[in-house]
C-alpha angles and dihedrals in degrees: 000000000000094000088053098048095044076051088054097049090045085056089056090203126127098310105039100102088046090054085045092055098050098038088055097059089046087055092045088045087058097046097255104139105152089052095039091057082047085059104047085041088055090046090051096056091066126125117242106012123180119232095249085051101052089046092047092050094039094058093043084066104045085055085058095040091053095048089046080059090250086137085161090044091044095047095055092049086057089046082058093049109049088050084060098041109018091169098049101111097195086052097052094039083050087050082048097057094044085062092048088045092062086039103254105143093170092053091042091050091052090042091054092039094091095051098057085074093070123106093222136358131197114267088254089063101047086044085063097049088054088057091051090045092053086046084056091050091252104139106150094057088041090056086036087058093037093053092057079075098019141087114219095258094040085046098060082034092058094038082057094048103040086050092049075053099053092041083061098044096049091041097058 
């Protein structure tokens, strides 16, 4: 499957940025950071890209850029991202936690505010508002938000966790 869409991408036709977007996560899912962000790169040099491709593929490498540890890099893909697709909420909590990443709490806050206005967000996202909250020192609405998914154990093990996250982020 791999071998066809990377045939796909290398055609640059019609479907080549959606090739390169799936191609991309399979390559993130299997811990392949440095030939995911080729591929989104290569996605993103094609000609004629739709806004919600660019924004899709952009993303996709900021993901890669921010678990290669490229917080600044990553950052600016979400940025890209979020002016193609400003009301995408995994895109802008993604640009939220770029900012976090480098250690930026204000920007991060400005970046998630929109959000806030929606009736419901994905669990992800969620998942990123809880990081910014810990950054903020709120933990009790970031364990009030975490126990909505959470059992009581798995809840003091991923506040551990989340904070050992944001340690490393802001330590890079």
């Amino acid at each position: 499957a791999r071998d066809g869409l990377q045939q796909l991408l290398d055609k640059a036709g019609k479907q080549g940025a959606q090739a390169a977007h799936y191609l991309g996560k399979f390559l993130l899912d299997d811990g392949l950071t440095a030939e995911a962000a080729r591929v989104y790169q290569q996605g993103l040099a094609l000609a004629g890209l739709a806004l919600d491709e660019r924004a899709r593929l952009s993303n996709g490498l900021g993901v890669a850029s921010l678990q290669q540890g490229a917080f600044g890099k990553g950052r600016q893909q979400f940025e890209a991202a979020v002016a193609a697709a400003p009301d995408e909420p995994d895109y802008r909590a993604n640009l939220a936690l770029g900012w976090l990443m480098e250690g930026n709490k204000v920007a991060a806050r400005q970046a998630f505010e929109p959000l806030l206005h929606y009736q419901s967000l994905p669990p992800r996202v969620e998942m990123n508002y809880v990081l910014l909250l810990l950054a903020e020192g709120n933990e009790p609405q970031a364990r009030l938000i975490l126990s909505r998914f959470l059992s009581a154990s798995q809840l003091e093990h991923d506040i551990r966790l989340l904070k050992a996250q944001l340690g490393r982020g802001r330590g890079a």
